[in-house]
C-alpha positions in Angstrom: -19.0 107.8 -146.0 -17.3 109.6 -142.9 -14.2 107.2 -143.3 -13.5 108.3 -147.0 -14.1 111.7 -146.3 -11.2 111.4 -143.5 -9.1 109.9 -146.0 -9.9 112.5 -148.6 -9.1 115.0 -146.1 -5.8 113.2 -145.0 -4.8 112.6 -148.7 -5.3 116.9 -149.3 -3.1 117.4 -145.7 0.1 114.9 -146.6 -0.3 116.3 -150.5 -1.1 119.4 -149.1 1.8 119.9 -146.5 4.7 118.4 -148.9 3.8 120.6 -151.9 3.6 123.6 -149.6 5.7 126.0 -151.2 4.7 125.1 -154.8 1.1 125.6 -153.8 -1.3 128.3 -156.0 1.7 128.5 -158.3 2.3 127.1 -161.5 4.6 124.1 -162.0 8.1 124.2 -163.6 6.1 122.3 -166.9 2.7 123.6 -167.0 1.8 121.7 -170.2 -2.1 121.1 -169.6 -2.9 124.7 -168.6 -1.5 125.7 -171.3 -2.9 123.1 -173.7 -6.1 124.5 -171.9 -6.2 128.0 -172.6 -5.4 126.9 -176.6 -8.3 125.4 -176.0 -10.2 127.8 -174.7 -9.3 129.8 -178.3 -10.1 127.1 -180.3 -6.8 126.0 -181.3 -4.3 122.7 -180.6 -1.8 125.0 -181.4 0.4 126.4 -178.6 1.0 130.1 -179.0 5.2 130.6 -179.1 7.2 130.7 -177.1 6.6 127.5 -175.1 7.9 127.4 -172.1 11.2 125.7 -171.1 11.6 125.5 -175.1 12.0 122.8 -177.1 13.2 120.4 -175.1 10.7 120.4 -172.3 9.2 117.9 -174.2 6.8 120.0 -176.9 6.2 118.9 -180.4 7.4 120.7 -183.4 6.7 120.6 -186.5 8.2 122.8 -189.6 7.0 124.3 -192.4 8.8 124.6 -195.4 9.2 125.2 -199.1 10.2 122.7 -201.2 12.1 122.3 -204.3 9.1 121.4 -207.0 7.4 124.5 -204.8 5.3 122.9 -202.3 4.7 124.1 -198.9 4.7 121.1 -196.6 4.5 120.2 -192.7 6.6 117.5 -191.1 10.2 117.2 -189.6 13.6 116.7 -189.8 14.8 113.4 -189.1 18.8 113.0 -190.3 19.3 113.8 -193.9 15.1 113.3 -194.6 12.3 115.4 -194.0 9.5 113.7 -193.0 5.9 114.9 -194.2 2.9 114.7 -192.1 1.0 111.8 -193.8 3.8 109.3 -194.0 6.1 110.7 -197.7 9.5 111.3 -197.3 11.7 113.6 -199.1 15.7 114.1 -198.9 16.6 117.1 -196.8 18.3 118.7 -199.2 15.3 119.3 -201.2 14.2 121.8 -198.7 14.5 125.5 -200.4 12.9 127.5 -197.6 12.3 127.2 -194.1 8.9 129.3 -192.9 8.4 128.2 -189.1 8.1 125.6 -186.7 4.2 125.2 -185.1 4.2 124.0 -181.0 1.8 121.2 -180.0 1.3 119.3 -176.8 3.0 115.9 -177.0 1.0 113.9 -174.5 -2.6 112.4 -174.3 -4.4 115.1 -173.8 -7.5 114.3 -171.4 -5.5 115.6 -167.8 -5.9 119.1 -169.5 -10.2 119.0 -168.9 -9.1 119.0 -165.4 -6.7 123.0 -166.0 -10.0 124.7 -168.1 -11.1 126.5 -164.7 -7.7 127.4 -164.3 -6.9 128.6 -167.7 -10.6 130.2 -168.0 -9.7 132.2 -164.9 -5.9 132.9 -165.4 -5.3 132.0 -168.9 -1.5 130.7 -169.4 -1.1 131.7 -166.2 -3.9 129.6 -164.1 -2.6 127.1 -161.3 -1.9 123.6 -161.7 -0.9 123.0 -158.5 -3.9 123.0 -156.8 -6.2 120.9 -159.4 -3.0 118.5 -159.1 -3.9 118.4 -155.2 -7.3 117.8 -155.9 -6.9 114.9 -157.4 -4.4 113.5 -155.7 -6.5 113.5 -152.4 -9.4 111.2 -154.1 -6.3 108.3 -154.2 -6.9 107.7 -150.6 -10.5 107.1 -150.3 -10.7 105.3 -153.7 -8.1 102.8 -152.8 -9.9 102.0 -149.9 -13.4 101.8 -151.7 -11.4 99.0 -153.9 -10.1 97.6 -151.2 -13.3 96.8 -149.3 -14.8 96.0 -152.8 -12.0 92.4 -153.1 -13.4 92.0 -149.7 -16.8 91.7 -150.4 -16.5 90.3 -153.5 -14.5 87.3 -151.4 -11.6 88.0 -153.3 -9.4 89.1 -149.8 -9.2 88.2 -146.5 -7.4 91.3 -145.4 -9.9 92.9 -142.5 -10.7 97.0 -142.8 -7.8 97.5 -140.6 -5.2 95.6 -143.0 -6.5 97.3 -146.1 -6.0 100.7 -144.4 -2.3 100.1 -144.3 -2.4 98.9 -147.7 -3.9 102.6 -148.8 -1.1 104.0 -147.1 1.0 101.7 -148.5 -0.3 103.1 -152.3 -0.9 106.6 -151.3 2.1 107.3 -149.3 4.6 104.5 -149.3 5.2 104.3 -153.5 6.5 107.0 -155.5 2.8 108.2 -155.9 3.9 110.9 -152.9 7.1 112.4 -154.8 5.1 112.3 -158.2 1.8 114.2 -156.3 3.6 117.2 -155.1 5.0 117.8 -158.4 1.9 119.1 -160.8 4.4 119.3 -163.9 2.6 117.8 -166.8 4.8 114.3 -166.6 3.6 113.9 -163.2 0.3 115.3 -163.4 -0.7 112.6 -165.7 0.5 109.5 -163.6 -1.4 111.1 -160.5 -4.7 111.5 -163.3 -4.0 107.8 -164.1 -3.7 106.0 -160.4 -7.0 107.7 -159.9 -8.7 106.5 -163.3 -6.8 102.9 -162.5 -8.7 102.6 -158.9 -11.7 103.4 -160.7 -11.4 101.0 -163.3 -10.5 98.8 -160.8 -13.3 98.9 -158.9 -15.8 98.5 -162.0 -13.9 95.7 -162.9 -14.1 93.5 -159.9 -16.4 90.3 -161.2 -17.0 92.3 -164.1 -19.6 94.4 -162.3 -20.2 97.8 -163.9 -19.0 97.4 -167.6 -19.4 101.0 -168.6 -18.1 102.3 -165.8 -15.1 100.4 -166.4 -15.1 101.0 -170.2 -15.1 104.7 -169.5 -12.2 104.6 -167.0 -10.1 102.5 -169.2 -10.5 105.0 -172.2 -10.0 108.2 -169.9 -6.5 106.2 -168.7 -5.4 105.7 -172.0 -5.6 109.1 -173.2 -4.0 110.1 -170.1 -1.0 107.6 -170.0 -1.2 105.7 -173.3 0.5 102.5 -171.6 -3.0 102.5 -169.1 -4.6 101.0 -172.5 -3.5 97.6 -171.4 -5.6 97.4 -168.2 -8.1 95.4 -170.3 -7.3 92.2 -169.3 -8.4 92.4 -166.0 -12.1 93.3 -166.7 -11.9 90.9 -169.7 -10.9 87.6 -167.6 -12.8 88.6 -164.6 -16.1 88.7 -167.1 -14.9 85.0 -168.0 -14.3 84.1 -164.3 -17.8 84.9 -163.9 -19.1 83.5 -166.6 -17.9 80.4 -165.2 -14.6 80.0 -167.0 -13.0 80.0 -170.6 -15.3 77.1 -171.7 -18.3 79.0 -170.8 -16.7 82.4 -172.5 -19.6 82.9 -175.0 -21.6 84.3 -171.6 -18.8 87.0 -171.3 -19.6 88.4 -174.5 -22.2 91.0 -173.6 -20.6 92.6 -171.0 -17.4 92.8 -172.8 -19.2 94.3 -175.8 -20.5 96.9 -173.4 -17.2 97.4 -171.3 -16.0 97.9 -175.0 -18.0 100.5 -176.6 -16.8 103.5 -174.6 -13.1 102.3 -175.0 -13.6 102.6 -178.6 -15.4 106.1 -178.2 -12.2 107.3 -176.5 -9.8 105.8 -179.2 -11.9 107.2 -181.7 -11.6 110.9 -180.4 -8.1 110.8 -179.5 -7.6 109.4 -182.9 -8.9 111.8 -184.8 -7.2 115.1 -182.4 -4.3 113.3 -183.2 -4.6 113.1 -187.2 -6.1 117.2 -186.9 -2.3 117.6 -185.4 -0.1 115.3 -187.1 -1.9 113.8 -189.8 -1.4 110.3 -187.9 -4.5 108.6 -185.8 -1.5 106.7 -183.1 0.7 109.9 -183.2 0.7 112.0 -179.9 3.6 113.7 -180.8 6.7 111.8 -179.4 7.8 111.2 -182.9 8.3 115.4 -183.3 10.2 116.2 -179.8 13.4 117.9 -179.9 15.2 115.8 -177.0 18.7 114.3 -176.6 17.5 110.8 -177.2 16.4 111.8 -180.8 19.5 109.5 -182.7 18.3 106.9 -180.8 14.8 107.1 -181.8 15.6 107.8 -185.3 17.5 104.4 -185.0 15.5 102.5 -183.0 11.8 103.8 -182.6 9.7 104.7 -179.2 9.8 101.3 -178.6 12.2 98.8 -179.5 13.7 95.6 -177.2 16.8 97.6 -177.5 15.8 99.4 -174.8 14.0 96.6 -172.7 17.4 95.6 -170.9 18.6 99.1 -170.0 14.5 99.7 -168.6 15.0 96.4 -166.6 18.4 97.7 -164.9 16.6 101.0 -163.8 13.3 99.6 -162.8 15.1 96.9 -160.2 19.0 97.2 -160.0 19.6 101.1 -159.8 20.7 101.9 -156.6 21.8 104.9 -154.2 25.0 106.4 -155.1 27.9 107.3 -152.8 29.4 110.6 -153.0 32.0 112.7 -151.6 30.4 115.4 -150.3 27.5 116.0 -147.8 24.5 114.6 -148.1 27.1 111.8 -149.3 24.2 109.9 -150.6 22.3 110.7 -154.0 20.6 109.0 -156.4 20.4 109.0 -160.3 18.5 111.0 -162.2 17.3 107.5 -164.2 15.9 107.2 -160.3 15.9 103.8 -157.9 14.3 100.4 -158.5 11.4 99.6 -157.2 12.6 97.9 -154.3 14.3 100.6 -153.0 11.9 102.9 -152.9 8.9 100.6 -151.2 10.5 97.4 -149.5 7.1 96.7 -149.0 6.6 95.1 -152.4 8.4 92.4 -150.4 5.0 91.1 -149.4 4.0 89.7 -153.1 6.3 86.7 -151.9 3.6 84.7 -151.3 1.5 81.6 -152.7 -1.3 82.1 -151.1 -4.0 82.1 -154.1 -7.1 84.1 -155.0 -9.6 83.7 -157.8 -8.6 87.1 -159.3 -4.9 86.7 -159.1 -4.0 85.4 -162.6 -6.1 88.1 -163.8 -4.2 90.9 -161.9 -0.7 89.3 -162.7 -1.7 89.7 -166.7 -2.5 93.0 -165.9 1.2 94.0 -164.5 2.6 92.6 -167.3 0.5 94.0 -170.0 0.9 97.7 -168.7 4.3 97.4 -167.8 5.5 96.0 -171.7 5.2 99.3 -173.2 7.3 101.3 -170.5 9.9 98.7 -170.6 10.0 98.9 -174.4 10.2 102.6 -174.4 13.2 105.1 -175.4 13.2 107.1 -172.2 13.4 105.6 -168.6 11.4 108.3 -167.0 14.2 110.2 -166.5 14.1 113.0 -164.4 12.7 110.6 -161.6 13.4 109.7 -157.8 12.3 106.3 -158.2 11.0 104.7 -161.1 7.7 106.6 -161.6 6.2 104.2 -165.4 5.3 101.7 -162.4 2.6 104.1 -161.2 1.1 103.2 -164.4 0.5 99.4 -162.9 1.1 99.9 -159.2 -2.6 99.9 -158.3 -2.9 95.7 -159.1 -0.1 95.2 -157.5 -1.3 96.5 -154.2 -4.7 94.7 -154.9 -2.2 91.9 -155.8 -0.8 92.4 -152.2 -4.3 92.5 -150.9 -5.4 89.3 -152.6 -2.3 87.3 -152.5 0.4 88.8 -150.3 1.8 87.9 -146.9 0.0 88.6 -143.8 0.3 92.1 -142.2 2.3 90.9 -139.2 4.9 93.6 -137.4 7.8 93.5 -139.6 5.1 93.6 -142.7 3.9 96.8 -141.4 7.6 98.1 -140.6 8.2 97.5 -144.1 5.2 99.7 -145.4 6.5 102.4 -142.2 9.7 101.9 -144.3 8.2 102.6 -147.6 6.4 105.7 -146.2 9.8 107.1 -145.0 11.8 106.8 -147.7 8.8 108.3 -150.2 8.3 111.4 -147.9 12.3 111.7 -148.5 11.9 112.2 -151.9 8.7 113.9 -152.0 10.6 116.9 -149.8 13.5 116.8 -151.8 12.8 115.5 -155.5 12.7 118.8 -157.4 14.1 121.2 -154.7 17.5 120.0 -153.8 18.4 118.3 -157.1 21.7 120.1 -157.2 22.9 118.1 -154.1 21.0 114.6 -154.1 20.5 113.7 -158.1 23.5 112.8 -160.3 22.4 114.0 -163.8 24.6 111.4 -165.7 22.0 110.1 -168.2 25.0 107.3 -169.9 25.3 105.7 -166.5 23.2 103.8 -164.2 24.3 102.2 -160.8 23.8 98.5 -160.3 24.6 96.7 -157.3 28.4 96.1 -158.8 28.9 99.8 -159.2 28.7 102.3 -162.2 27.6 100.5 -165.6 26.8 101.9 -169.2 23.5 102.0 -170.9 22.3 101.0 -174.2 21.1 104.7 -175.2 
């Protein structure tokens, strides 16, 4: 136990020592406190004004008068206005306008961990260091995976090699820029690695079903793409049933893995439809944001976007520019590669029972984020891969090339350029991001996105 408590406490110092001067404060997006203290007075509601207005990515919805004299809920969308419960009316039926009510507009379970805070402070309490909390337990947990692939026979990697690989997840991804924030976008990935390791854990061989069932629901109603871990504790319940002709032995523990994923859907079905008369509607669908012509043309999640998601997530690069630092980077962020050259180390064909299983993972989770409207934009690198990046380190573990000297100087590398952007990612914005949201920089130079 000593060892995870070291990592714990190494996890709280590195955290700790790059949020510094945001620590006991509140965040520049405070969402979950504040969804917490609503809470706390028996509301979903948010009390106006919300903070950062509109566009800081709150809900809205109006209330109106309409023509044959009904006073409806819903919102604007073109020349329509859009009634909670699916009818649609023309806009220019609309006699009076009454008021627009605030709601949170992501999955709401990050905000049990801000009830302390609000209880103490109200609107006011810290998210910073609940944030920091968290964070910390990434550490130690990877490591607990870790040595769980081990023993399960799953990797070869000694303690040794799967310490680097927790500093290659804890420190050398953009899980460090993303933990010193506490804002409610980052917040919830940092909620969601943690849940992921968890879940991970549980669902080596198919172990501890609940324990996994539980994780998985928590994830999705913390990062709604996290609902596509399934597969993982799904085929590894076959693998140990002794493969897809033997799948009726699976059944049980699936069934029991199951049952407290469906708990979670079922509550954050039903605080959805109290909100927005809708059972899959967090509240995307009512944000006031400059991507709202898009959405109104092409959804939350459309291929339309898949190509533009694809550029950012491995082609956008540093930009050149002609002043000091004379390096910055876009505010859609960099690919992948950029910021952890360590991810370099999946070229391998070494095999492992559980590696189909992980790979099915990746690409389940990362679908929806490649599918969505936004790119994760404001970002240093691309942060929707946080959602995933836990099987592809246990992928690495499993699967990837040995942890020679220039293996390890490319997880040194990864570390570097991560602390880079955890010091200056929200703090120096005005000099290293370029907040062109059209644009993205491929490796040929400046090229336009489908928005």
């Amino acid at each position: 136990m000593t060892r995870y408590a070291v990592l714990f406490a190494i996890g709280l110092a590195v955290y700790g020592t790059l949020a510094w001067s945001r620590l006991g404060g509140q965040s520049i997006a405070p969402h979950f406190v504040i969804q917490a203290d609503a809470w706390l007075h028996g509301q979903t509601t948010i009390e106006q004004p919300v903070p950062g207005g509109w566009g800081n990515d709150w809900a809205k919805v109006d209330t109106v008068v309409l023509a044959d004299g009904r006073e409806v809920r819903g919102r604007y969308a073109r020349n329509e206005f859009r009634i909670l419960g699916g009818e649609v009316v023309p806009a220019a039926s609309v006699r009076k306008r009454l008021g627009s009510t605030a709601y949170m507009s992501f999955p709401p379970l990050p905000t049990l961990l801000m009830l302390p805070s609000a209880a103490v402070a109200g609107r006011a309490g810290s998210d910073t260091i609940p944030n920091l909390l968290v964070a910390a337990l990434i550490p130690p947990l990877a490591l607990l995976v870790l040595r769980r692939l081990a023993a399960a026979g799953l990797s070869k990697r000694s303690e040794g090699d799967d310490l680097w690989l927790v500093a290659l997840l804890a420190f050398g991804t953009v899980m460090l820029y993303a933990s010193v924030q506490a804002s409610v976008w980052y917040l919830a990935h940092v909620c969601g690695v943690v849940l992921a390791l968890v879940y991970a854990w549980a669902a080596i061989e198919a172990k501890r079903p609940l324990v996994a069932g539980l994780a998985l629901g928590a994830a999705a109603l913390t990062r709604t793409p996290m609902a596509f871990m399934f597969p993982l504790f799904v085929l590894e319940a076959i693998r140990m049933a002794g493969g897809p002709r033997q799948w009726r032995a699976a059944v049980a523990p699936v069934l029991r893995f199951a049952a407290p994923v469906v708990a979670f859907a079922i509550a954050g079905g039903l605080y959805n439809y109290v909100r927005f008369g809708s059972f899959s509607e967090f509240g995307h669908t009512y944000l006031e944001v400059r991507q709202q012509a898009q959405i109104e043309e092409h959804g939350l999640f459309s291929g339309h976007y898949l190509l533009r998601n694809l550029v950012v997530a491995f082609l956008q690069v540093p930009l050149s520019i002609p002043r000091w630092p004379y390096v910055a980077f876009s505010g859609h962020g960099l690919a992948l590669w950029v910021t952890t050259p360590a991810l370099a180390l999946l070229a391998s064909r070494a095999k492992s029972p559980i590696r189909t299983a992980l790979w099915v993972t990746i690409a389940c989770v990362a679908l929806p984020s490649l599918l969505y409207q936004n790119t994760g934009w404001v970002q240093f690198g691309y942060r929707f891969a946080l959602d995933y990046m836990v099987f592809v380190v246990m992928l690495i573990a499993c699967c990837g090339r040995a942890l020679t000297v220039p293996a390890k100087l490319l997880i040194v590398a990864s570390v570097v350029v991560n602390i880079a952007g955890a010091i200056v990612f929200g703090r120096f914005d005005d000099r290293f991001v370029v907040a062109d949201y059209d644009h993205v920089q491929v490796l040929g130079g400046l090229t336009s996105v489908a928005n």
